[in-house]
Each structure stands twice: as structure tokens, then as C-alpha cells.
N, C-alpha and C positions, 0 to 999 in steps of 0.2 A: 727668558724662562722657557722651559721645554713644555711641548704643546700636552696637555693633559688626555688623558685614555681613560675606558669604561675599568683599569683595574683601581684608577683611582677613586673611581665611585662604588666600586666593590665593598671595601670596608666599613663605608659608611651606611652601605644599604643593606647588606647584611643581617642586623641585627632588626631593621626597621622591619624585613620580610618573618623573623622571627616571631618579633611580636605581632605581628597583625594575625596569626595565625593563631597567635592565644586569645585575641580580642571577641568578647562576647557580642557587641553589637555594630552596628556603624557608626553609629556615633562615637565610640571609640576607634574604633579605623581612623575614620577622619580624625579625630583628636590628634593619634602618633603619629598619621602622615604632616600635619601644623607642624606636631612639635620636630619633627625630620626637616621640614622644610626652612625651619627656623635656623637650623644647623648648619645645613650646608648654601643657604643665602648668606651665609657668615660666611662662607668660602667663595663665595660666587667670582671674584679673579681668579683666583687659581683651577677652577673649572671650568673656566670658559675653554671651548672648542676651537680647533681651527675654521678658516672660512671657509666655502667650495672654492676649488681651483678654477681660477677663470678660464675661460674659454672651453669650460664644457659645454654638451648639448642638454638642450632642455625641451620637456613637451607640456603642453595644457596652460603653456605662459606668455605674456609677451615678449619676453627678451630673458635675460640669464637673471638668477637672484644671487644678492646677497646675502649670507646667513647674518650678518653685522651690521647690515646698512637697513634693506630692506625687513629684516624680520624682527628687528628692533622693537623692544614691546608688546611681542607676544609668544604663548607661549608655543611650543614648537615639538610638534612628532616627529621625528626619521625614520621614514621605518625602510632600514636598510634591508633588499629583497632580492630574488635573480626569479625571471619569470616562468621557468621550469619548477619550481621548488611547491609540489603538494602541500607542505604546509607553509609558505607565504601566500599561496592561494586562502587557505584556511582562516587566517587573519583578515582579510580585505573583507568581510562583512564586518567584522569588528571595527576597523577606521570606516567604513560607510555611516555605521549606527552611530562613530561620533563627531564625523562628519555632520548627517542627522540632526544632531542635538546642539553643537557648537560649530560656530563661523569663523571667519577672521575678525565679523565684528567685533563679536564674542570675545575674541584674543589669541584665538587658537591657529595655527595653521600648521596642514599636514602637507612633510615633503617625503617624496617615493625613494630612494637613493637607492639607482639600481646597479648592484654590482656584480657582474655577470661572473660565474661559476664556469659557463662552454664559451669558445670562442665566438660559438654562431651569436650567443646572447649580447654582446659588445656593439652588435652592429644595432643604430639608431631605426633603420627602417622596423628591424626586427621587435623593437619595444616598443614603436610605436602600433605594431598589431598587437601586441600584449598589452599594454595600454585597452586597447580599443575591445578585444576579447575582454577581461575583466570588467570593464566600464568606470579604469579608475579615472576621478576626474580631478584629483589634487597635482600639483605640479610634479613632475619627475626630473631627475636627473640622471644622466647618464654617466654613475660613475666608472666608467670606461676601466681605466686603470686603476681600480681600489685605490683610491688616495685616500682618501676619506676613510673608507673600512680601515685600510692599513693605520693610519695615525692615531683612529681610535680604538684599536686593536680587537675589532670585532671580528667574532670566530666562528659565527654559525649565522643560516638561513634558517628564519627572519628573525632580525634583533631590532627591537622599537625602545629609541632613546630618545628621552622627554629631557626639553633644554629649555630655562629662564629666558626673560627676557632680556638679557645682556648675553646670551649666546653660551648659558654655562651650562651644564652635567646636574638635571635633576634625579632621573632615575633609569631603569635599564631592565627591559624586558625580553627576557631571550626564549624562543621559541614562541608554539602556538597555545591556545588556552588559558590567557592571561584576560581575557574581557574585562573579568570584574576589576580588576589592581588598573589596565590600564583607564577605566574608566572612576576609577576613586583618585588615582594619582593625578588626571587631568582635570577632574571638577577640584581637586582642592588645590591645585597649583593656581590655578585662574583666581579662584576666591584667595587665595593667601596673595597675591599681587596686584589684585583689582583693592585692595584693601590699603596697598600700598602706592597706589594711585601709578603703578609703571608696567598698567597693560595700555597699548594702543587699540583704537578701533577702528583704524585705517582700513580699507581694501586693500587685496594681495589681484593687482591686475588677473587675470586668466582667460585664457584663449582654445578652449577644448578643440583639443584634434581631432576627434569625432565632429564635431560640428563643420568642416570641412570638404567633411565626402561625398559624392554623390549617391546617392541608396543603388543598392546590390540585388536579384534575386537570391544570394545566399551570402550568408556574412561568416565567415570563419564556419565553414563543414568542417566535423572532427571524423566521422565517421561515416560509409556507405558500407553496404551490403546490397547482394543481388540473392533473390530466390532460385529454387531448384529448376526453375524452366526458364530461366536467362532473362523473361518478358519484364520484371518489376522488380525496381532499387528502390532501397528507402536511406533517406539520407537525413543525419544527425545535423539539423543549420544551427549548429551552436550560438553562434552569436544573435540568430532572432530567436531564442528559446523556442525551437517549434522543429519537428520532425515529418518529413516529406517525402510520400511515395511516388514514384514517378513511373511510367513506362521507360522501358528501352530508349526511346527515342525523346524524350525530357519533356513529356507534357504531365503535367502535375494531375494525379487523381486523387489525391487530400492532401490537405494543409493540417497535421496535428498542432494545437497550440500556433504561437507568434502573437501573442495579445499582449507581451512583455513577460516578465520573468514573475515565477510564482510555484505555489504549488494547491492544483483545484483537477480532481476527477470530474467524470461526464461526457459531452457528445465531443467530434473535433474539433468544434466552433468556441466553446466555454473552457476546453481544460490548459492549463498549464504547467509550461517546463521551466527549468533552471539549468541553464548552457547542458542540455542533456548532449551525451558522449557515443558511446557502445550501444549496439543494435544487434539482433539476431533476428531472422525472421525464419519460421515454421509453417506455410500454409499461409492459412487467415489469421493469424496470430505474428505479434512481431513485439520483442522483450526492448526495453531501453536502458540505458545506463542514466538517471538525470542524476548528472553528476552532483551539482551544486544544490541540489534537496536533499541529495546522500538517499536517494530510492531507487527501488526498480520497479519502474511501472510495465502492465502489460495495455498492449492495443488491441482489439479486436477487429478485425474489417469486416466482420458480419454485423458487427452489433454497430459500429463506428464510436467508439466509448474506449477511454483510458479509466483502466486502474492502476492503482497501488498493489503491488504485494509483495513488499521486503521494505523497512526503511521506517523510522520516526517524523522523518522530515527535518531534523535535530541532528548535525554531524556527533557519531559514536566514536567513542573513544575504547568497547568491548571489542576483543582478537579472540575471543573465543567461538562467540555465539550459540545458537543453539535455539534460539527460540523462534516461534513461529512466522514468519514474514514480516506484518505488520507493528511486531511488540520487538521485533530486532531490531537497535541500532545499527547502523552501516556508517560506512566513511569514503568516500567521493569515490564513487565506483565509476571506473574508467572505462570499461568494455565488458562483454557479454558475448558467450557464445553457448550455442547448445551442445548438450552431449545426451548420451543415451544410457540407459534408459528415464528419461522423466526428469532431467536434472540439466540446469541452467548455472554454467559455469561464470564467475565475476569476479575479474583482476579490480581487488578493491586498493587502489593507489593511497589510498588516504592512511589505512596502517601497513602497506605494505606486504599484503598478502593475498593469495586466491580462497576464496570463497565461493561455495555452492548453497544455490537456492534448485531444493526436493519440491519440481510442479508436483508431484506423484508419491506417494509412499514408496521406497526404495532403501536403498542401503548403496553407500558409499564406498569406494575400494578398500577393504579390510576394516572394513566398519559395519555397526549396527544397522538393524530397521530401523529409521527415522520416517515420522508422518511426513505427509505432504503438508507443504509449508515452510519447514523446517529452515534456515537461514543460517550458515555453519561452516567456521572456517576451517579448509580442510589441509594449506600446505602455507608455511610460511611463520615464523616466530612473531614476527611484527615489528623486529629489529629491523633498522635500513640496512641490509649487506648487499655482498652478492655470494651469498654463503649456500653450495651445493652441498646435500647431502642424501641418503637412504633414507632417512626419516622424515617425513614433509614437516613434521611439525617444528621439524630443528635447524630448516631450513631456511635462509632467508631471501626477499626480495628489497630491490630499492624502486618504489614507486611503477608498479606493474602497469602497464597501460595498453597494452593490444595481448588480443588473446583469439588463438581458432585451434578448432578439436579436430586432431586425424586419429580416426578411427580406425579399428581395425590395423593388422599385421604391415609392416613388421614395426610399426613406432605405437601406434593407439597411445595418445598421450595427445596433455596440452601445449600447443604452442605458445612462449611469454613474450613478449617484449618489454623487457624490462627495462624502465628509459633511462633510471639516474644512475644506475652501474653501465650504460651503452652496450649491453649485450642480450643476447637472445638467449632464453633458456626451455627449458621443457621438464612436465609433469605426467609421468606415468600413470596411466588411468588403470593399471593394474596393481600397483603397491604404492603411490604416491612419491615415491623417489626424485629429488629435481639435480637434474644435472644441464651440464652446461654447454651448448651449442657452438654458438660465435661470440666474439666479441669478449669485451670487457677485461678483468683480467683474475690469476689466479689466487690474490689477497684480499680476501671476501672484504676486509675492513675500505680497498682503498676506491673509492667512487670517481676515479677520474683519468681511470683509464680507458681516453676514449681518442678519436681520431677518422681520420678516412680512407682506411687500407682494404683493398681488397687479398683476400689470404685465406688460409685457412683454422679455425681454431679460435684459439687463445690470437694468433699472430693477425686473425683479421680486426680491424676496426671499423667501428660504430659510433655515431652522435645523436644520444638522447632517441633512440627507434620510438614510435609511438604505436605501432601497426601490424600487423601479420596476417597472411591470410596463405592458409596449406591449399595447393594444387594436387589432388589424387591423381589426376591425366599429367601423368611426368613426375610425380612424384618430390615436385619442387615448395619451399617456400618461400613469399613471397615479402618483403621487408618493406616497411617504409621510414627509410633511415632518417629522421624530419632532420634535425640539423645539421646534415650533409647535404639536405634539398636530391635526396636521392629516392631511386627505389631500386631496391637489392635482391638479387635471388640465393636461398640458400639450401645448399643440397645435404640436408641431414644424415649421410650416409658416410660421407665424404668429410664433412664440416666446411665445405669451402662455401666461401660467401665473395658473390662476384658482383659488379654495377651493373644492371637493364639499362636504367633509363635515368636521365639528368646528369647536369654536368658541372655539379658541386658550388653553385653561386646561385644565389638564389636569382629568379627570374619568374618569367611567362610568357615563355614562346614556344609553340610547337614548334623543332626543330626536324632538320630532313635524315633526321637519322633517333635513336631516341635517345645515345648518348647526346646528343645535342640540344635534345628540349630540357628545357628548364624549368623547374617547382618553385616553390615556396613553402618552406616546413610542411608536406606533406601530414598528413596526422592519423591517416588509415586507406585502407583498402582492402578489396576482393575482386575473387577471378570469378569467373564463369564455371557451369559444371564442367564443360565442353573446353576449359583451358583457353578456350579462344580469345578472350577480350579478358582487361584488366582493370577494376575502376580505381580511380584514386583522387582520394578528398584533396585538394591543393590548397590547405586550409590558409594560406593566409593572399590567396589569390581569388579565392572566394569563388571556387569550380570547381566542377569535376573533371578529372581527364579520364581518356578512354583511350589504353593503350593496345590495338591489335596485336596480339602477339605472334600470328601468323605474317601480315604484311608490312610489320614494324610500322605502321601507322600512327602518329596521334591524333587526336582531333579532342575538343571538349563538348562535353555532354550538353544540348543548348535547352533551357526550361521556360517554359511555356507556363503562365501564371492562368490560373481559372480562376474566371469570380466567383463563383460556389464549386469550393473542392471536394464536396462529401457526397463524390458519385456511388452509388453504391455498384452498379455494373456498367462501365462507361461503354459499353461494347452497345445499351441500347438508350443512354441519355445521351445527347449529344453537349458536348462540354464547350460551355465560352470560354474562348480567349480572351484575358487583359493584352493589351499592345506591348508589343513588347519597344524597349527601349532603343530605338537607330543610335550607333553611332556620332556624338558631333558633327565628326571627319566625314559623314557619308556623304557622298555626293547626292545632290538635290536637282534634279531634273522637273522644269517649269515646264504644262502644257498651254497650250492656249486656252484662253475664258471661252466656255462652250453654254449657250444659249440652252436652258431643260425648262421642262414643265414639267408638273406634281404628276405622278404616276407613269413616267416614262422608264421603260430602262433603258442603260447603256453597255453594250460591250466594249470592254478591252481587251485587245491584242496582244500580250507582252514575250517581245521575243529578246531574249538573254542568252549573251554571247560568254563562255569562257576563250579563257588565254589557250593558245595552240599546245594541241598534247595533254591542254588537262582535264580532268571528270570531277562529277560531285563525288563527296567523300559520302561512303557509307557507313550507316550508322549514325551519322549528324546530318539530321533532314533539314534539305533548306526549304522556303518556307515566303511564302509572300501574305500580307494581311492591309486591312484596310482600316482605315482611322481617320478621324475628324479634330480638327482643336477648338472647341468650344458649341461644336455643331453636332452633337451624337445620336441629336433623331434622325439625323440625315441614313444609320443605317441599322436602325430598327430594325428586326425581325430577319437582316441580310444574311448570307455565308459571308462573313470576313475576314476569315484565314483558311490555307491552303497548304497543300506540303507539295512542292517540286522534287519532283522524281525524275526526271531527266528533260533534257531541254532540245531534245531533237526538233520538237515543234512547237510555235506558239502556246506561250497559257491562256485559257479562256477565264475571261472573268467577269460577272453581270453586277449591274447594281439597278437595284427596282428602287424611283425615288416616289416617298412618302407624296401621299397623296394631298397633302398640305404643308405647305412650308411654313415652319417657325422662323426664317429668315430669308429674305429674297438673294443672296449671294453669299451660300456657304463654298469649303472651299473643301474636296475630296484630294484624300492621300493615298499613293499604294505605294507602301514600305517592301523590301526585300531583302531578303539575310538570304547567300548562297555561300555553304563550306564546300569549296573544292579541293585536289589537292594537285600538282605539276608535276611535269615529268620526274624532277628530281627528287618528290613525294614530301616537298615541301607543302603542309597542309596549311587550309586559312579561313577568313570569314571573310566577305566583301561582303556591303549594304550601296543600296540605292534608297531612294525615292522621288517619286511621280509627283508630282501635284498640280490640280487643276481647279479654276473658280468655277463653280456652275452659277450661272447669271440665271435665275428664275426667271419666267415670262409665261404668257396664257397664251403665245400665237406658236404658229405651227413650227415645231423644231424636230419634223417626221427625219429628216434628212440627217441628224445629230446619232441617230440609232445605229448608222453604220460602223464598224468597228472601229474603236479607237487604237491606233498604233501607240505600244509603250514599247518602243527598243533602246537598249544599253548594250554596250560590249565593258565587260571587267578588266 
């Protein structure tokens, strides 16, 4: 018998979908979905599904499933997906809430069937951050080679098909915004088979991939930005829902949000984000994208306070807009940039279009006075293309995700990256006009013309860009091609679009050249005003990189955790460091048990040797600090971090011990992180650490005070 397909469930669902729309209450709903299910349980052989192909991979499980063996008994979501797709994003709160509600005890269980759409999305490393980004925790599959989609002749991202407990074809939801249907067709599949006594309420083993890792200072960065004086980056840490200013040099001067995923305004200690995305930052002011609340909140760093202002908190399904911020629907806004005057540009991914939020009462390019407030799409249909036109309103996007404004002659226009058509496009901030840069290709309909060619044109290719960021000094833009694990420069004059940096596999190593260093889907970046340095989110390596683009240097941005981040001038609070985290691999240097009494101090000596011909890289400060495990009063009130700036001569470093001891033999640490880089400008991080017992005692240990030698050679 030939294996059965979703057209075979077509004609019998059909009609069901018609009538529920006539139905006056739920109780009729439920009634036609019985009397449906009663129908095709009469068919259930001839609908049964094929099984997964063995020897796929699998995540969140302990070993591979059977759709026949193991899932025997209950009833069953697919929800076939590819983890680029804005709206398979959109669904995953949807299987969360019925997730939520029903178990495997229950009878239910949800399987991810991920069928990649880009080459880059096939590969297992790669879903298993997508995995980990969304927080899906139902078992996945890697359907690698569409078997599965092919046999069941599934045609679009996301299709959720609901299967008996003999493995057959109950119903078939294609696209997003089915909540209600899939949630009436799973409560009454479960009661119509719990009734017939052939649900199971076995466990479905599982093994969460997340549960695995070791914690991160930053878990999937979508986005950085640096301000107008080079000194302070703020960075999107998507994956702890929370948004982080840093200095130059990566010591954190607030922690917005990380309290887990939500949505609550107030100081940076109480508010909450939802895998927030796009940033801009103006002064003391700094715009977010939170993507998965569908808002755009503002921060203040005078006040230290998140607001709201664009967004219901409720993903919108309006392409038009127009109303005032807070009473506007939005849809997973991807990025944010500013433009002038008084207007905050937003590539809203979710319907496909750019949208302006009016800080200011203004008027928009060949448009009216609109208040400030105003929330208002200004270019794009809201069809998925890659459709250029004169008319912005007739123009289309597929899934806009990185966006920066060049001002002024001879472009003044937004730059797009547009991910799911792979090309870069641009919006005239003088008539709204979008045309098209690099990338992608000339048949607005066809989404998969993508690749990793450097060229020019139509003839260059792109994978899924997520990023942009215009350089005024040279006049260059700046790409971040994510699944080519690249970053691209493109000269809009010219259309040619060429590799900087990475070398098309995904990785993480500073290399000695920067075609030779390696990314990881990449997912944003920017440059300096000065041209000079390049930030970029390495989002699924969980850093920033910091590309020179004077001495082709790499090195990564190193951060520095504060236990209270809401300095308001760190220039006259002095900011504690948390420890930061050594190395395993670090090597561990034992000193000898040194004899102290309560109120002595001690100096150390630490003299650190580099490799011949190499220097500390600049720009990534290294950095020595002081820590206890399990002993923390031992440095009460101490200096216990430091920044090494060059190592011509010994470091000094004191420790004044408490004048009472909580324990008569604690045991003191001094950690050290040095980024240097070698002659062949191969850059790196080496860690050490010291460590010494201090044996407490009340008689005389005057003699202990003399400097203690800490040397290493790297």
C-alpha cells in the first residue's frame, strides 16, 4: 500500500474546517470535531504515516524514536519547522501553552521535525543552538533530507500535523495563527481515545540539551551597537532575555533584565525582556527590539528605568498601522536604528515590512504630520518577496532583520538585510523607493536564491544576512552574512560585495589572518565612528568579536560581571567584580602553606612572561583577580581585580587579612587571563592560577610580609 500524504487528509478536512466556522459555540466545535474524528478513526490503516528513517539525529532524547513503537498510544504533534522561518518562530508559544497544559502522561507528545530550507540549517550543531535559542524542550528531529516532509507532501514553514495513536493522519495545520483549532483538535483527540481506552500514559524518556552546558556570560548575542564616542556598547544577550552596557573594554555597567523571559517596565533590577534583538542607542537613551513581546521598549541611563512605547505585548497581525505606540500592534521586530529627524526606524520581521516609530511629531518622506508616538508602516506590502519597487508600499520584504541609516548624500537611505530572500536591499529616506543592492535574485517570488559567492550584483551571494552596519569613513557596508559564518563588506556604489572576515565553516578561533578566523551565525554588528574597530555578535559562540580593521587583528571582547550593575557614573562608584570564570585547561600553580595572623598583609610579586616577539593585544585587557572557594571573608573590603597593561615589570599586589578569622586555614587564589597576540598576529587568551593555604596562627609571622614571588612564563 502506498504510504499516505496530507492530500489525503485534505478532503476529509475540508469540510470540518468549514463547518467550525459556522459553529455558534464550543460546544459545537467540539461536537463536529467527535463527529470528524469518528470518521476518519474509521480510516485509521489507510492513514497511518510512515515511520522516521532510522538513523537520524535527534536532540532533547535519549536515543532515536519510533513514531510506531515508541509513540504508540498517544496522540502526536509534528510540527514540521526550519529555524530561520519568522513564522515557525511565531507558533513555538503556541506548542509551549500545550505543552503547559498536556504531558505524555496526558497522552500527548510533541515531536519538532526540522526540515531545513538553507544548507547551513542541516547541520545538527547548528539546531541544536536553535534548539537552545528558543528553549524548545520537546524532542527534535533532524529531518536532514526531507524524508519525512517529502512522503507527506508538506509544502510550507510551519505545518503541525496531528497523528492517532496508531500513527495515522488526524488533522493538518498549515501556517501560523491556528492556536485555537490546534488546541480544540488536541483536547478532543485525547478525550475521543482516552474514551476508547488506547491512549498510553507511559513517559517519553528525555534528555534536555540545555541541561548540559556550562552557563555563559552571554548566551546567543543577536545584536551590539557602540555609541558616538567609541567608549560604550550595548549588547542584545538574547538568550538571557536581558540587554548589557559595557565599556570598551567589557566591564559591564548595567545588567538590563535577565530575571528570565517576560514582559514588566521599572528600574534595571525588576524589568523584563523576551529574547530582545535590535538596539540603537542616542546619548542616554538606548531603543530595543524585544522581539518575542513584539515591543519596543525605551531605556533611559539617567533615570535607569525601561519603558514601553510601540507594541500590545500580543504578536499583531495589522501591516498598516498608525496608531499611537502603545495601542499599536507590532510583529517580532527584528532591529532598530535611528534616523533623523525624531524617527526610529524597525525592520519588523514578523510581517515583513519596515516600520517607523515618530519619537517627535514629524512627517515621514512624502507623507503627513503625524503626532509623536505614531507606530506606522512605511515600506513594504507584507507579502514575503523580494519584490523591488518605486512605490514602498508595493514593495516587498522577506523577513527584514538588520537595518542602519546613512544619512546624508549620495545614498541617505536605509540599509536592509533581508534574511529569507539572502539579499541586502535599501530604502530611500527621500521617496521611499527600495531597490536592490547584492544578493538574492531577480524573481521577486523565488526565496532561494542564495549561496556563498563573492561578486557583484544580482551575481553576488548571500546566506540568510542578519546585520548591517554603514561605515561613513570609507563609505563601506558592513554585512553579517550569518549562514555563511561570514562577515562581508559592501560597496554600494559599485554593488560589489567581498569576504573580510571568516572562512565559511562555522568555528571559533581567532585566526592569523581574518579570512581565517572563524564565526558562528554571526547575527549583527557595528563599526566605530573612527572606522577603526568592528563589533560583531558571534551569536551562536556566545561573544563578541572585535575586528581591527586597521591591524587586521581579532581578539574577543572579555566581560567582566558586576554584582550591582546600576552604576549610575562608574567613573566615581567603584564597581565589584564577580570572578570571572578560569579555564579547566588552566594551568594551576601550588605555592607553599604560608603561616598569617589576623590583620597582617601580604605582598605578591607576579612576574609574567610572554612567548618571544609577542605583546598584550590591545583592546582586550588582561587582567588578574583574586578569589576564595568557600572563604569570601578572607577579602572583605580588598582591591581584587586589576587590569595588566604591560608586563615590563613585576605586578604588585596586597591582601590585608581580616582581623578575625572565620576559619584557621583558608586557602587564597590569584587567577590571570592575558590576551596576547605573536609575531604571526596569531591572537589568544592564556589563564594561570596561584594558589596558596594560609595556615592561621597568633605568633610572629613578621617575616611572611616579605614579597611573595608568583612567576609564570606562557
Amino acid at each position: 500500500m502506498a504510504a499516505c500524504n496530507l492530500n489525503d487528509l485534505l478532503g476529509l478536512q475540508s469540510p470540518l474546517e468549514g463547518a467550525l466556522q459556522e459553529a455558534g459555540s464550543q460546544e459545537e466545535k467540539e461536537r463536529l470535531v467527535l463527529e470528524y474524528l469518528e470518521k476518519v478513526n474509521g480510516r485509521a490503516a489507510r492513514l497511518r504515516v510512515p515511520d522516521f528513517s532510522p538513523g537520524l539525529e535527534w536532540l532533547n532524547t535519549d536515543g532515536s524514536i519510533s513514531l510506531h513503537r515508541d509513540l504508540s498510544g498517544k496522540v502526536v504533534v509534528l510540527d514540521f519547522f526550519t529555524y530561520c522561518c519568522i513564522n515557525c518562530i511565531h507558533i513555538l508559544p503556541d506548542l509551549h501553552a500545550l505543552e503547559h497544559q498536556y504531558s505524555d502522561t496526558d497522552g500527548l507528545v510533541i515531536i519538532g521535525v526540522h526540515s531545513a530550507k538553507f544548507p547551513n540549517e542541516r547541520v545538527l550543531d547548528n539546531i541544536k543552538s536553535a534548539v537552545l535559542r528558543y528553549n524548545i524542550t520537546h524532542p527534535v528531529v533532524n529531518d536532514a533530507d526531507a524524508t519525512l516532509w517529502q512522503e507527506l507532501q508538506v509544502s510550507c514553514w510551519p505545518t503541525l500535523v496531528l497523528l492517532g495513536p496508531q500513527g495515522n493522519l488526524l488533522f493538518s495545520l498549515v501556517g501560523e495563527g491556528h492556536k485555537d483549532n490546534l488546541f480544540l483538535f488536541t483536547s478532543m483527540a485525547l478525550k475521543f481515545y482516552k474514551e476508547r481506552l488506547e491512549i498510553k500514559e507511559d513517559r517519553i524518556p528525555l534528555r534536555l540539551y540545555k541541561d548540559s552546558l556550562p552557563p555563559s556570560p552571554l548566551f546567543f548575542p543577536g545584536k551590539v551597537v557602540v555609541d558616538a564616542s567609541g567608549d560604550t556598547l550595548v549588547i542584545s544577550d538574547t538568550g538571557h532575555h536581558r540587554v548589557l552596557v559595557v565599556s570598551k573594554n567589557g566591564r559591564i555597567l548595567h545588567t538590563i533584565g535577565g530575571r528570565g523571559s517576560g514582559w514588566m517596565d521599572g528600574g534595571f533590577s525588576e524589568c523584563l525582556f523576551n529574547s530582545p534583538q535590535g538596539l540603537a542607542i542616542q546619548g542616554k537613551t538606548i531603543y530595543v527590539a524585544d522581539t518575542e513581546n513584539h515591543l519596543i521598549r525605551k531605556v533611559s541611563l539617567d533615570t535607569l528605568t525601561v519603558s514601553t512605547v510601540a507594541g500590545t505585548g500580543i504578536q499583531g497581525v495589522d501591516k498598516e498601522g498608525g496608531a499611537l505606540g502603545g495601542r499599536q500592534p507590532i510583529s517580532s521586530p527584528w532591529d532598530v536604528a535611528f534616523g533623523a529627524p525624531g524617527v526610529l526606524w524597525i525592520a519588523m520581521a514578523g510581517t515583513h515590512q519596515i516600520w517607523a516609530l515618530l519619537l517627535e511629531e514629524g512627517t515621514l518622506p512624502k507623507g503627513s504630520l503625524l503626532p509623536g508616538g505614531t507606530c506606522i508602516r512605511f515600506a513594504g506590502s507584507g507579502n514575503e518577496e523580494n519584490r523591488n519597487n518605486s512605490y514602498p508600499h508595493k514593495a516587498a520584504f522577506a523577513q527584514p532583520s538588520g537595518l542602519d541609516v546613512c544619512s546624508g548624500d549620495p545614498w541617505n537611505c536605509l540599509f536592509v538585510a533581508d534574511s529569507e530572500s539572502s539579499s541586502i536591499r535599501s530604502v530611500s529616506l527621500k521617496d521611499g523607493a527600495v531597490k536592490h543592492v547584492v544578493g538574492g535574485e531577480r524573481d521577486p517570488m523565488n526565496l532561494f536564491a542564495f549561496g556563498d559567492i563573492d561578486g557583484t550584483g544580482i551575481n553576488a551571494k548571500l546566506q540568510h544576512p542578519l546585520g548591517v552596519s554603514w561605515c561613513h569613513k570609507g563609505g563601506i557596508l558592513y554585512v553579517a552574512d550569518s549562514y555563511n559564518h561570514k562577515v562581508k563588506t559592501v560597496d554600494p556604489k559599485s554593488k560589489s560585495c567581498i569576504t573580510l572576515a571568516g572562512t565559511g565553516q562555522a568555528g571559533n578561533a581567532p585566526g592569523p589572518s581574518f579570512t581565517e578566523t572563524s564565526f558562528n551565525e554571526p547575527g549583527g554588528l557595528c563599526v566605530t565612528e573612527d572606522g577603526r574597530l568592528l563589533y560583531v555578535a558571534d551569536t551562536n559562540n556566545h561573544q563578541i568579536k572585535v575586528l581591527d580593521l586597521e591591524t587586521k587583528m581579532v581578539s574577543v571582547l572579555p566581560l567582566f560581571s558586576a554584582d550591582s550593575a546600576d552604576v549610575v557614573d562608574s567613573a566615581l562608584q567603584p564597581l565589584r567584580i564577580n570572578n570571572p570564570k578560569l579555564p579547566k585547561s588552566a594551568p594551576k600553580v601550588r605555592l607553599d602553606p604560608l603561616p598569617v595572623s589576623p590583620g597582617q598583609t601580604l605582598y605578591y610579586s607576579m612576574d609574567l612572561k610572554l612567548p618571544a616577539g609577542a605583546k598584550l593585544t590591545e583592546g582586550a585587557p588582561s587582567f588578574w583577580f583574586l578569589f576564595t572557594e568557600g572563604h569570601d571573608w578572607l577579602l572583605d573590603g580588598q582591591k581584587t581585580y586589576g587590569e595588566i597593561r604591560n608586563l615590563t615589570k613585576p605586578i604588585q599586589i596586597e591582601v590585608t587579612l581580616p582581623l578575625q578569622f572565620a576559619s584557621t586555614d583558608p586557602e587564597l587564589h590569584v587567577g590571570v587571563c592575558v590576551y596576547y597576540c605573536n609575531e604571526s598576529t596569531l591572537c589568544m587568551m592564556k589563564s594561570v592560577s596561584f594558589s596558596q593555604l594560609l595556615h592561621g596562627t597568633t605568633g610572629d609571622t613578621s617575616s611572611s610580609s616579605l614579597p611573595l614571588l608568583l612567576s609564570y612564563v606562557f
